[in-house]
ROLO-485400 format. One record per residue: residue number from 1; residue in one letter; x, y, z of N, C-alpha, C in turn. Coordinates in Angstrom, 1 decimal. Example, Ala and Ser with C-alpha at 12.3 -4.5 7.8 and 13.67 -1.06 7.14 Angstrom:
   resi   resn       nx       ny       nz      cax      cay      caz       cx       cy       cz
      1      A     13.2     -5.7      7.8     12.3     -4.5      7.8     13.2     -3.3      7.8
      2      S     12.8     -2.2      7.1     13.7     -1.1      7.1     12.9      0.0      7.9
END
This chain:
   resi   resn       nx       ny       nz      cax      cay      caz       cx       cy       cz
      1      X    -56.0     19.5    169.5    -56.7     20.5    168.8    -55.9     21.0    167.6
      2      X    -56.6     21.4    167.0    -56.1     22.1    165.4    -55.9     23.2    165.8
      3      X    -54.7     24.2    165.4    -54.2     25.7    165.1    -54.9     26.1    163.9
      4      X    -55.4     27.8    164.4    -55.9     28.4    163.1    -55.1     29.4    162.6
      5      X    -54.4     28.4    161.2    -53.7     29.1    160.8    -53.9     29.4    159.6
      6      X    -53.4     31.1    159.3    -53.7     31.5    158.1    -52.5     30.9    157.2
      7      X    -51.4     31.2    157.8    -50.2     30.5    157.4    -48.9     29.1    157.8
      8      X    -48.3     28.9    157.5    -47.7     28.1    158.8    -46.4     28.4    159.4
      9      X    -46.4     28.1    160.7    -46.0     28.5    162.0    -45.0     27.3    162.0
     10      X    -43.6     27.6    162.5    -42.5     27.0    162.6    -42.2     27.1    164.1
     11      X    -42.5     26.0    164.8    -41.8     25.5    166.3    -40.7     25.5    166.2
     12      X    -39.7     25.9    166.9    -38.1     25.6    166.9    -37.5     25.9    168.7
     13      X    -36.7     24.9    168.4    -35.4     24.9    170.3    -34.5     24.7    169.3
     14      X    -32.9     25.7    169.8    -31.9     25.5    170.0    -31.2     25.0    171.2
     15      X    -30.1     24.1    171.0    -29.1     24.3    172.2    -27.8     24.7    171.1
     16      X    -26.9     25.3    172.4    -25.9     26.0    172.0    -25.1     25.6    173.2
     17      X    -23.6     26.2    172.2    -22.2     26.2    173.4    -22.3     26.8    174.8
     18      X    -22.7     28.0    175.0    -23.5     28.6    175.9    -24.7     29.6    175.4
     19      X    -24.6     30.7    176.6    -25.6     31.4    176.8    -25.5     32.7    176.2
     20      X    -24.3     33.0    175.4    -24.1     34.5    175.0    -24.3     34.4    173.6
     21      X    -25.1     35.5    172.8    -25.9     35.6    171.7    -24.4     36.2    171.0
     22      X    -23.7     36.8    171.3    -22.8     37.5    170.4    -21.6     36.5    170.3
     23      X    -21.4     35.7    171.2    -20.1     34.8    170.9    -20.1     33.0    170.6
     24      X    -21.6     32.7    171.5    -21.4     31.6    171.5    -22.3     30.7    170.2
     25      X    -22.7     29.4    169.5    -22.9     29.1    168.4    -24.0     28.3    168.5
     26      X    -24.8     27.6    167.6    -25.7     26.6    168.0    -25.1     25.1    167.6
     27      X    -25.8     24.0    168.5    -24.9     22.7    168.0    -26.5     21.9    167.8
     28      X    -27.6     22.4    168.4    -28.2     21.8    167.4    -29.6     22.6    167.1
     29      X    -30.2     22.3    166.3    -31.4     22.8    165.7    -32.4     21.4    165.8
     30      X    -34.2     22.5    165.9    -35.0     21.1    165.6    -36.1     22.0    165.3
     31      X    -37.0     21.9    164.1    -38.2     22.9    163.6    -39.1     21.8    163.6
     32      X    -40.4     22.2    164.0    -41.8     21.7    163.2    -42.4     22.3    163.1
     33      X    -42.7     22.5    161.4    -43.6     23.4    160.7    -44.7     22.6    160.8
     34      X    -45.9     23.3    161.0    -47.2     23.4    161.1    -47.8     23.7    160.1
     35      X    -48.5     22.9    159.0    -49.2     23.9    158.0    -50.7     24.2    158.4
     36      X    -51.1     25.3    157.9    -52.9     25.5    157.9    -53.2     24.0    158.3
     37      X    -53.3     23.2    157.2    -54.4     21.9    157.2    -54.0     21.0    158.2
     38      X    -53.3     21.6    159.3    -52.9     20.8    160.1    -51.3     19.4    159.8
     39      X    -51.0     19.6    158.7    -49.9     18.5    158.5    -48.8     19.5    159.3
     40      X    -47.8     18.3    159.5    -46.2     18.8    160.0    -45.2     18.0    159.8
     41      X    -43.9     19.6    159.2    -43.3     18.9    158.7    -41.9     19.3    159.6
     42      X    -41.3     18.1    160.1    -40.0     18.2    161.2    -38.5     18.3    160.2
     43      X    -38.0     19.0    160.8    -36.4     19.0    160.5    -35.6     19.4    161.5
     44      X    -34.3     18.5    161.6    -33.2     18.8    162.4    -32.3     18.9    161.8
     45      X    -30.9     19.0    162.7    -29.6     19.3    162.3    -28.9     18.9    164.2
     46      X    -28.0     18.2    163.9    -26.8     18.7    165.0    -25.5     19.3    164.4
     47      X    -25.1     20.8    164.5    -24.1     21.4    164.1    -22.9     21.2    165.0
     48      X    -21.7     21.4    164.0    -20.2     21.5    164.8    -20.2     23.0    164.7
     49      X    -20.4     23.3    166.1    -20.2     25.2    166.3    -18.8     26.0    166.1
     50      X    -17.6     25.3    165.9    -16.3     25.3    165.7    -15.6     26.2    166.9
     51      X    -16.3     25.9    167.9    -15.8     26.5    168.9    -16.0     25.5    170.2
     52      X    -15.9     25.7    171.5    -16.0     24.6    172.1    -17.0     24.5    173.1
     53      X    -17.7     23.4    173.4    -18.9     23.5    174.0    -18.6     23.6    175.2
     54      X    -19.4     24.4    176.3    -19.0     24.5    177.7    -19.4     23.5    178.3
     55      X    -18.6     23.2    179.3    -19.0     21.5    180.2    -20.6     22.5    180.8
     56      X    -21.0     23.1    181.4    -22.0     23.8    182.1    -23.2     23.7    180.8
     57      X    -22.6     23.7    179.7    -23.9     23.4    178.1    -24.4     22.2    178.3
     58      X    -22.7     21.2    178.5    -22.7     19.9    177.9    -23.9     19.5    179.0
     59      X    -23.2     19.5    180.3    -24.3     19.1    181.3    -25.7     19.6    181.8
     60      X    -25.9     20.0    180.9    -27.4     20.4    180.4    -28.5     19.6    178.9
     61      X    -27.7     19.7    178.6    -28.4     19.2    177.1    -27.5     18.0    176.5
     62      X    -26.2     17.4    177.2    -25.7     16.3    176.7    -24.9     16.1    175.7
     63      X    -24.8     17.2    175.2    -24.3     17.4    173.6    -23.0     17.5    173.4
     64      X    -22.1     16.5    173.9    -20.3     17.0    173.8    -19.3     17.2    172.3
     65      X    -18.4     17.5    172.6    -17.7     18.4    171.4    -17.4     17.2    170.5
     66      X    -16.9     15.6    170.7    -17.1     14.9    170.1    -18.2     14.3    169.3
     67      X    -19.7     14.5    170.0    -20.4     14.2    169.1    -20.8     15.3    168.0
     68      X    -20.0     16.3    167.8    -20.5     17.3    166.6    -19.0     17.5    165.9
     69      X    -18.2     17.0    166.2    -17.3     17.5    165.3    -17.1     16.8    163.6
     70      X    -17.7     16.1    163.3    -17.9     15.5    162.0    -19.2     16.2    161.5
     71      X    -19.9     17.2    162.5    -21.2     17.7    161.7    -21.0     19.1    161.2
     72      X    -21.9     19.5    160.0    -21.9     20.4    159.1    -22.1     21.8    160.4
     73      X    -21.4     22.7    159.1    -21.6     24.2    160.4    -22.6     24.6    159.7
     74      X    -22.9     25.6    161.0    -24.3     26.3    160.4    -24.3     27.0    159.1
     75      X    -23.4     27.7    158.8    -23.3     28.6    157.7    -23.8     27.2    156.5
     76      X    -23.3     25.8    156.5    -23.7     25.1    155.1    -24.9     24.7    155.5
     77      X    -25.9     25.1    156.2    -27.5     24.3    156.5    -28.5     25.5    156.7
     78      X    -27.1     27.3    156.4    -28.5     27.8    156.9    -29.6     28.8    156.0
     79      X    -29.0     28.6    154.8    -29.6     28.7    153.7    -31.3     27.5    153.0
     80      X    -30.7     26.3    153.8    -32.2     25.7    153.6    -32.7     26.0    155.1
     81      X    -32.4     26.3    155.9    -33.0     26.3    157.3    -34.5     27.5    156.9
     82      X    -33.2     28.6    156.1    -33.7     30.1    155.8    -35.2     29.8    155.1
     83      X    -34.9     29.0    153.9    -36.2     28.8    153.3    -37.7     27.7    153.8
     84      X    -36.6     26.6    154.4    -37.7     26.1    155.2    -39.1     27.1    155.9
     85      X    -38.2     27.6    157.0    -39.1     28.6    157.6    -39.4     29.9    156.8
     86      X    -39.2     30.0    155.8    -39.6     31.3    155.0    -41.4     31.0    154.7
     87      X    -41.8     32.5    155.0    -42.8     32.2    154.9    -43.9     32.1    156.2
     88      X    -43.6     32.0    156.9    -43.9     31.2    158.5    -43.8     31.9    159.5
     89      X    -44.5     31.7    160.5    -44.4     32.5    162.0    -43.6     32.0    162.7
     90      X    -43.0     32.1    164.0    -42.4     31.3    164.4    -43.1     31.5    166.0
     91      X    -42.9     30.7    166.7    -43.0     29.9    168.1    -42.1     28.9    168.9
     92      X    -42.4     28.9    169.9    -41.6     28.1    170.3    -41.6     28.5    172.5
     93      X    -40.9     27.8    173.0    -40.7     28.2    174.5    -40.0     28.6    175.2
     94      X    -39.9     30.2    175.9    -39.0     31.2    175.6    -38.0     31.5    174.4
     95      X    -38.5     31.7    173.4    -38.1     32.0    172.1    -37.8     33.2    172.0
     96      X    -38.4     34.3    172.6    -38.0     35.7    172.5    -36.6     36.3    173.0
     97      X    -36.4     35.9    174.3    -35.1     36.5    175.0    -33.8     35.6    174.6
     98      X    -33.9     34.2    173.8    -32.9     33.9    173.7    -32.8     33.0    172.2
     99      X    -33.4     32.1    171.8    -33.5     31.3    170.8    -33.9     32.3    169.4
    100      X    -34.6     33.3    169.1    -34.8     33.9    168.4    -33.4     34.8    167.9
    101      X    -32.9     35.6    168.8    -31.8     36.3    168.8    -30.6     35.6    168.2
    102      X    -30.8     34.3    169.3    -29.2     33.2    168.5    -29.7     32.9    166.8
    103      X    -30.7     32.8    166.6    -30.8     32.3    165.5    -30.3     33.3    164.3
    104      X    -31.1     35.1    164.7    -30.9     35.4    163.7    -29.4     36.0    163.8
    105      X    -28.5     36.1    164.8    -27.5     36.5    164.8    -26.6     35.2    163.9
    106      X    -26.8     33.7    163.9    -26.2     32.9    163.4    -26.3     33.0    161.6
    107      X    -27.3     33.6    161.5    -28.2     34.0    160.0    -27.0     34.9    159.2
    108      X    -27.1     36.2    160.5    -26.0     37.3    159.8    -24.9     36.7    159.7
    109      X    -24.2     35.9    160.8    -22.6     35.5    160.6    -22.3     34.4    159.0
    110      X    -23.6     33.9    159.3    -23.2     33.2    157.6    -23.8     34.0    156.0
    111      X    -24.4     35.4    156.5    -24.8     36.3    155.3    -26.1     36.0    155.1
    112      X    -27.0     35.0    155.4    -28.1     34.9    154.9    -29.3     35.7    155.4
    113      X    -30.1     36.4    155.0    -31.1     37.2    155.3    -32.0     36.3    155.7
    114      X    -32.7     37.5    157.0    -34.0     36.2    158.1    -34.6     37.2    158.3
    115      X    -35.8     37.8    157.8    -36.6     39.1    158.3    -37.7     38.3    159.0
    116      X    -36.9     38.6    160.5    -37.9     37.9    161.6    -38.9     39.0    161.8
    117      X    -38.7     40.4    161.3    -39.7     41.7    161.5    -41.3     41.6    160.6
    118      X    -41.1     40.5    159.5    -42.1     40.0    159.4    -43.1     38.6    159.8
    119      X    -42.5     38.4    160.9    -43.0     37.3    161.2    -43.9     37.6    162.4
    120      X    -44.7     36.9    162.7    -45.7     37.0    164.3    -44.6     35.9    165.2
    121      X    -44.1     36.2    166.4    -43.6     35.4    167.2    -44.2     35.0    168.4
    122      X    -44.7     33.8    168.5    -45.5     33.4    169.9    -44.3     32.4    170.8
    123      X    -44.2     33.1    171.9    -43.7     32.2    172.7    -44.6     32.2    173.9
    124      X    -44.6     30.8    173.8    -45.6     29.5    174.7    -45.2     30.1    176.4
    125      X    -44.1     30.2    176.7    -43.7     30.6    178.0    -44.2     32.2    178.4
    126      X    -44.2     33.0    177.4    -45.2     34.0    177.9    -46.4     33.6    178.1
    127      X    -47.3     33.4    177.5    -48.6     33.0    178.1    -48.5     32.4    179.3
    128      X    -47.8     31.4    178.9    -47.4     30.3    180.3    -47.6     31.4    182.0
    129      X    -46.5     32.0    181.6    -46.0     32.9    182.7    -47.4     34.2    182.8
    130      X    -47.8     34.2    181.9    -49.3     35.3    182.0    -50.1     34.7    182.7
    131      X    -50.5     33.5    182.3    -52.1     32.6    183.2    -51.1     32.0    184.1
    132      X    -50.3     31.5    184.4    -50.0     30.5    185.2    -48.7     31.1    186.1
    133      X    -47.7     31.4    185.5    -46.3     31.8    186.4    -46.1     30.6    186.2
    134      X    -45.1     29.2    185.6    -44.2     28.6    186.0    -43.2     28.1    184.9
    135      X    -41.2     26.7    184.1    -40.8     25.8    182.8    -41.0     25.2    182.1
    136      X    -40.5     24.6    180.9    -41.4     23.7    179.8    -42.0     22.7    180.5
    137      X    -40.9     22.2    181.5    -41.3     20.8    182.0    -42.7     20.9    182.9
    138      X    -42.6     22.0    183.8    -43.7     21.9    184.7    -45.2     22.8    183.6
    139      X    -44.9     22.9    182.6    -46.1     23.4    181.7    -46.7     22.4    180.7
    140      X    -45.2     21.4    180.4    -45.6     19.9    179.9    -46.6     19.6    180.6
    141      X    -46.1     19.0    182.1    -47.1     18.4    182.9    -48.5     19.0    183.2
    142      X    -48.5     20.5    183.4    -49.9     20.8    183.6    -50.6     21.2    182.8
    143      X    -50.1     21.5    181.4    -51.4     21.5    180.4    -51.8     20.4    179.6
    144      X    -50.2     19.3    179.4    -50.6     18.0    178.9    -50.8     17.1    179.6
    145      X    -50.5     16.9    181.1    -51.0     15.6    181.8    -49.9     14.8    181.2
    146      X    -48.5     15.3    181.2    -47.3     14.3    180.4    -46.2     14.8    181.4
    147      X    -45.1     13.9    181.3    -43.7     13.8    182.1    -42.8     14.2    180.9
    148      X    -41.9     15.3    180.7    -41.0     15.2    179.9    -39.9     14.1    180.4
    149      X    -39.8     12.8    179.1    -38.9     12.0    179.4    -36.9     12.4    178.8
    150      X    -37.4     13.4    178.2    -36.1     13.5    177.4    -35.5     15.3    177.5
    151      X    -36.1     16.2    178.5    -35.9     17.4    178.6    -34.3     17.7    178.3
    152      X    -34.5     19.2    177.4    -33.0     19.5    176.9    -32.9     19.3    175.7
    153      X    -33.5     17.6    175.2    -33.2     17.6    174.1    -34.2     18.6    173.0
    154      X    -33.3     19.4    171.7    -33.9     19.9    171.0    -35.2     19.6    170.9
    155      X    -35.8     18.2    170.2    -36.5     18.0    169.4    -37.5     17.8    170.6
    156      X    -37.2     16.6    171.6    -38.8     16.8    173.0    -38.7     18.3    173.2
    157      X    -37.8     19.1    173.4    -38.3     20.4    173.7    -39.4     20.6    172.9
    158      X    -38.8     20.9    171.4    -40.2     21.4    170.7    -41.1     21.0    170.6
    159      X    -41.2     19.4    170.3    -42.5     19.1    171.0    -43.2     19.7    171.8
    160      X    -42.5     19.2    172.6    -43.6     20.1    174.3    -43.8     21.3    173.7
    161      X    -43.1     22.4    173.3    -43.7     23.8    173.1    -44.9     23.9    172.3
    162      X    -44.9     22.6    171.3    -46.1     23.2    170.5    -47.3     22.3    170.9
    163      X    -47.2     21.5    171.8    -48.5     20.7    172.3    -48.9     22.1    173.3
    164      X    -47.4     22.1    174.5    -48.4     23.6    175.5    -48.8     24.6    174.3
    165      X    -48.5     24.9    173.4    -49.2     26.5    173.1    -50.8     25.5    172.4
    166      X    -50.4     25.0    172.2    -51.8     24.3    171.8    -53.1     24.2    172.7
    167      X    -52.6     23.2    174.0    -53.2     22.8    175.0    -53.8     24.3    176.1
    168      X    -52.2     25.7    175.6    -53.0     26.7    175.9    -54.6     26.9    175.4
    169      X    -54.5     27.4    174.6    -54.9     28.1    173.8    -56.6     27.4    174.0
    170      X    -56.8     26.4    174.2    -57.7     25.2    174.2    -58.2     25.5    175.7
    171      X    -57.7     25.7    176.6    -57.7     25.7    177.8    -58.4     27.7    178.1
    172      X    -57.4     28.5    177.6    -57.5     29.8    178.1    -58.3     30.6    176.7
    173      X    -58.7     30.3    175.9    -59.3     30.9    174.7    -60.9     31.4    175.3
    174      X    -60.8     32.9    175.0    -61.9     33.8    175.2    -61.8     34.1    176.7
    175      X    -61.0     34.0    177.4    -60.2     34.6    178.6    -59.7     35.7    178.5
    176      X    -59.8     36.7    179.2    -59.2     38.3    179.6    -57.7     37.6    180.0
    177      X    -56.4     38.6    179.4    -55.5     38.4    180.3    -55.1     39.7    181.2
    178      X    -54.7     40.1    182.2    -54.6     41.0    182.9    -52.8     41.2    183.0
    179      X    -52.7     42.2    183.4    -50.8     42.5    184.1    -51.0     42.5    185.5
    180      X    -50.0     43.3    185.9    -49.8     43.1    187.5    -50.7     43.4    188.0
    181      X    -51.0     44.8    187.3    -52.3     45.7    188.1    -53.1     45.2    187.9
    182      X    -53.6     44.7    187.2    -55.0     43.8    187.1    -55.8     44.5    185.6
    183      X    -55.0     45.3    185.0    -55.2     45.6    183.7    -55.5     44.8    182.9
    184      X    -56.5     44.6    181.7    -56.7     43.9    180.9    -55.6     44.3    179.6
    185      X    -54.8     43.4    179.3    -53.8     43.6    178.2    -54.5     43.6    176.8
    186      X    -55.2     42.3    176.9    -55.8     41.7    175.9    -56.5     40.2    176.0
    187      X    -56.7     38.9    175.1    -57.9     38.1    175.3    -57.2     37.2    174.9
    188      X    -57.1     35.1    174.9    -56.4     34.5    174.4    -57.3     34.3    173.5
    189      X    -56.9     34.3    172.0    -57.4     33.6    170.9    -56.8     32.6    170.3
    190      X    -57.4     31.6    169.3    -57.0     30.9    168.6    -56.2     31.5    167.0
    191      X    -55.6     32.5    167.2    -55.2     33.4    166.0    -53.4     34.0    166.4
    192      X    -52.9     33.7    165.2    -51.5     33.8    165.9    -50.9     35.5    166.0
    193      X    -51.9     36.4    165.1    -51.7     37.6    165.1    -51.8     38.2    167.0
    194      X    -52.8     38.0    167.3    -53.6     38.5    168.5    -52.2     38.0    169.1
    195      X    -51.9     36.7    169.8    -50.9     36.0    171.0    -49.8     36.3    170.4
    196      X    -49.2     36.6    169.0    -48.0     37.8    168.9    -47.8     39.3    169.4
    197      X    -49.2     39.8    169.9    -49.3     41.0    170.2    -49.2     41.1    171.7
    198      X    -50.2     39.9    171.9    -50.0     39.8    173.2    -48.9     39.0    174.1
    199      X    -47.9     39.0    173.8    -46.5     38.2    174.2    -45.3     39.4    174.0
    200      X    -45.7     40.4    172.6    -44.4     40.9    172.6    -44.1     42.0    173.6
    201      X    -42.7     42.6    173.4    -42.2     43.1    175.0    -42.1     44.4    174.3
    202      X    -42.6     45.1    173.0    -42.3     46.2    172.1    -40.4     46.3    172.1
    203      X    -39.8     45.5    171.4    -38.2     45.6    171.2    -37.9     45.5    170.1
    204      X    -37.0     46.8    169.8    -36.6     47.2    168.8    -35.8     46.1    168.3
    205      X    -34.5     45.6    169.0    -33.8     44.8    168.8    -34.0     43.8    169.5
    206      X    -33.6     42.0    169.3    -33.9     40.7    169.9    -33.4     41.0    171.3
    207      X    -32.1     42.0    171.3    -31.3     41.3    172.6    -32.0     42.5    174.1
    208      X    -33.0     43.6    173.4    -33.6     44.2    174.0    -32.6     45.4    174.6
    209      X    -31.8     45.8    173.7    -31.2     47.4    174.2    -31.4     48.4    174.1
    210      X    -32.7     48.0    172.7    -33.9     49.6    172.7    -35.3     49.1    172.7
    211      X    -36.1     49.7    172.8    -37.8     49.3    173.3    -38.1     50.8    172.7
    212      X    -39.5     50.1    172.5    -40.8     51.2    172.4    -41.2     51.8    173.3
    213      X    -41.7     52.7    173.9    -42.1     53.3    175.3    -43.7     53.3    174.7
    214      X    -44.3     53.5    175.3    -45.8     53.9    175.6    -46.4     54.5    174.7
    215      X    -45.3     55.9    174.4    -45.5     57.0    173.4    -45.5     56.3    172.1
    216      X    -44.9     55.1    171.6    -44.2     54.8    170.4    -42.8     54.7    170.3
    217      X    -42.2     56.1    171.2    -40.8     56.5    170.8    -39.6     55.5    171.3
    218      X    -38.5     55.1    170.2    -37.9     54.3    170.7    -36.3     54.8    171.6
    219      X    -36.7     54.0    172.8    -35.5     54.4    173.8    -34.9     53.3    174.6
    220      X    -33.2     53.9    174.7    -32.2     53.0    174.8    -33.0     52.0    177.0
    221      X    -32.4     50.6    176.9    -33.4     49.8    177.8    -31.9     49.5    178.7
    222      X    -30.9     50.0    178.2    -30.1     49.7    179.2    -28.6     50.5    179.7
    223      X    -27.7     50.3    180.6    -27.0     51.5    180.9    -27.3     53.0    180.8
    224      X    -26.2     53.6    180.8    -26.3     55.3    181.4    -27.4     55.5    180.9
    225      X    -28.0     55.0    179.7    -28.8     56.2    178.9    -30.3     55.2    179.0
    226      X    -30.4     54.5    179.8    -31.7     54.1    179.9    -33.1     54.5    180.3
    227      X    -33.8     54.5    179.1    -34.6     55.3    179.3    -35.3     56.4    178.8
    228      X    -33.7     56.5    178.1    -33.7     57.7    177.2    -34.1     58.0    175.3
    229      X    -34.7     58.8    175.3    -34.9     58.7    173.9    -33.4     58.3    172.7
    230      X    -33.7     57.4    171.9    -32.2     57.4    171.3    -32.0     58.5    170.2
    231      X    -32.8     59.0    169.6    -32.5     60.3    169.3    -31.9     61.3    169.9
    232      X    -32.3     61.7    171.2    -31.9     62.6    172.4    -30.7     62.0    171.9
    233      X    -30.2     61.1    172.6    -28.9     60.4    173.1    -27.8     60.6    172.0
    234      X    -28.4     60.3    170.5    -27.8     60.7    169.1    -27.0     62.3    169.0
    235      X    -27.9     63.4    169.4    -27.7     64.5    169.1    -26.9     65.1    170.7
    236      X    -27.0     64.6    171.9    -26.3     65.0    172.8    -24.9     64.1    173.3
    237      X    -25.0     63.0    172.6    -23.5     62.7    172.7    -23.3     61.5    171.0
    238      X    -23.4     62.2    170.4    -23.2     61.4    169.3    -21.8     60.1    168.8
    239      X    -20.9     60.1    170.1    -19.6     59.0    170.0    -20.7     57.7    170.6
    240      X    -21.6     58.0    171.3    -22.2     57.0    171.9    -22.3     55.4    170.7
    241      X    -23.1     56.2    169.4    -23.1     55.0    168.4    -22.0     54.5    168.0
    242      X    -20.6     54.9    167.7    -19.7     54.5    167.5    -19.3     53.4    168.7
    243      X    -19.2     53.8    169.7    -19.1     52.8    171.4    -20.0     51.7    170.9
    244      X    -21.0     51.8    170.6    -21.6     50.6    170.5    -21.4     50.0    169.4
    245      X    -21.7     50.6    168.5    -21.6     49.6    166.8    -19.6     49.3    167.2
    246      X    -18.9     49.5    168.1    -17.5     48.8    168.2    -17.2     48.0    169.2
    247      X    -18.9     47.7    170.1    -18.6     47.1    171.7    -19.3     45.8    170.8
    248      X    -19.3     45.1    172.1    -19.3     43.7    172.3    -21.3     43.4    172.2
    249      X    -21.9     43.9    171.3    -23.2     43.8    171.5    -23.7     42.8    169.5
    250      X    -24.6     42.3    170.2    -25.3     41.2    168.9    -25.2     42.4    167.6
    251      X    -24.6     41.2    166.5    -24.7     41.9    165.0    -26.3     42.5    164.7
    252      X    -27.6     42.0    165.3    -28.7     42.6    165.2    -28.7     43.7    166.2
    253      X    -28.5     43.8    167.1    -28.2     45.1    167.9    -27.6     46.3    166.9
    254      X    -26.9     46.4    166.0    -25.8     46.8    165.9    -26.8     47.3    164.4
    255      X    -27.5     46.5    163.6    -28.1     46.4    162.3    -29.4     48.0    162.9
    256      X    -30.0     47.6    163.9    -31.6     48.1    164.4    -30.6     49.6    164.8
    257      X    -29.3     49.4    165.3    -28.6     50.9    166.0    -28.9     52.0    164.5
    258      X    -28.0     51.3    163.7    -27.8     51.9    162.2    -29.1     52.8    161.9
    259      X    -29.9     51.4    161.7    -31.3     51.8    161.1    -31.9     53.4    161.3
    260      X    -31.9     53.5    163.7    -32.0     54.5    164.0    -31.5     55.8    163.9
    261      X    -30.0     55.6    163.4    -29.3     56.4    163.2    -29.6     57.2    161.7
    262      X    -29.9     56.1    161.0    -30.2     56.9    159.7    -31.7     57.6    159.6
    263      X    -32.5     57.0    160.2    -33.8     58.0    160.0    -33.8     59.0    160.8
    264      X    -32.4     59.2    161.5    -32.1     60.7    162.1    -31.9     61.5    161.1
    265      X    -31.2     60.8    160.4    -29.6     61.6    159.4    -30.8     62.1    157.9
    266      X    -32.0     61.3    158.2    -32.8     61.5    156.8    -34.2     63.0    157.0
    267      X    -34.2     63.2    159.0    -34.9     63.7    159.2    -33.7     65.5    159.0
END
């Protein structure tokens, strides 16, 4: 099936050294842009992360520290990476909690600006997990009738993500989706605005340490102060931001902290 796209939508998998957004790197990249008229256009990269790949990475996705150390770092590719997908939505499978965050944190460490705040993000594994509950692999198989032969690697990953959001979409379009309770959230369409809305988790920041509540109002999603309005939190212990903009949390954590801090300071 064809995507109805007003614009075009950029599929992307990372693998990386590991699992932590604040320390650890990507070693490879793989995008397929989607245009409106249906063409696509692929690009990869395997990066030398200049750090060292964890055997627990390697034995996942294959990727050892030998075969990237002749390759370019991200900081020299991520200037066209930037404009490639400029412009573009992005997608991909579970892209929210982890692949989106690495990316734009890798964006800040080499200076280049990524305003993923304008982009619609559809990740295929929410829906997935909305109508169905289950990994790429077992979402390969039941929405495409296909075996992942090459799982891990970047580029079949993305594949797979953009045949399942496809094969969704084709499948669950003009369907109610409900939550636990049996609430109706919203409907699947073939529009990437709508399954942006209906996928996102309202997070201020990628790594999710502040959220939107109900009300609108944005409040901290994790430790002592969870829960709590971050204004509150601003004005009754105000070392709090300093603790964080000097702890161990993602450079976008740290960008979205600021932000809140100043439309205190402006109010």
């Amino acid at each position: 099936m064809k995507l109805a796209l007003k614009i075009p939508i950029c599929f992307f998998d990372l693998e990386t050294t590991g699992v932590s957004i604040a320390h650890d790197r990507i070693i490879e990249i793989a995008v397929i842009k989607v245009m409106p008229n249906g063409e696509t256009i692929r690009k990869s990269n395997l990066l030398n992360p200049t750090i060292p790949i964890s055997e627990e990475s390697t034995a996942i996705h294959g990727i050892t520290n030998e075969a990237v150390k002749d390759k370019p770092l991200f900081k020299e590719v991520a200037r066209e990476y930037a404009r490639f997908m400029e412009g573009c939505d992005l997608a991909g499978f579970n892209i929210l909690k982890f692949d989106v965050p690495m990316l734009v944190e890798e964006f800040l460490r080499a200076g280049v600006e990524f305003d993923y705040s304008r982009k619609k993000i559809i990740d295929s594994q929410k829906i997935f997990h909305l109508m169905e509950k289950r990994t790429l692999s077992a979402a390969y198989k039941f929405y495409c009738q296909k075996e992942m032969d090459n799982a891990h690697s970047a580029e079949a990953d993305t594949q797979a993500s953009m045949e399942v959001l496809m094969a969704q979409i084709e499948r669950y379009e003009g369907q109610d989706v409900t939550d636990g309770l049996e609430r109706k959230v919203g409907m699947i369409k073939n529009d990437m605005e709508t399954l942006a809305k209906l996928v996102g988790d309202g997070l201020v920041d990628l790594a999710g340490r502040m959220i939107v509540n109900e009300k609108g109002e944005v409040i901290f999603n994790f430790g002592k102060h969870k829960n709590k309005l971050v204004t509150n939190v601003f004005k009754e212990e105000p070392s709090y931001y300093d603790w964080m903009m000097n702890g161990d949390f993602p450079l976008d954590t740290k960008r979205k902290l600021t932000e809140q801090k100043l439309k205190i300071l402006k109010k």
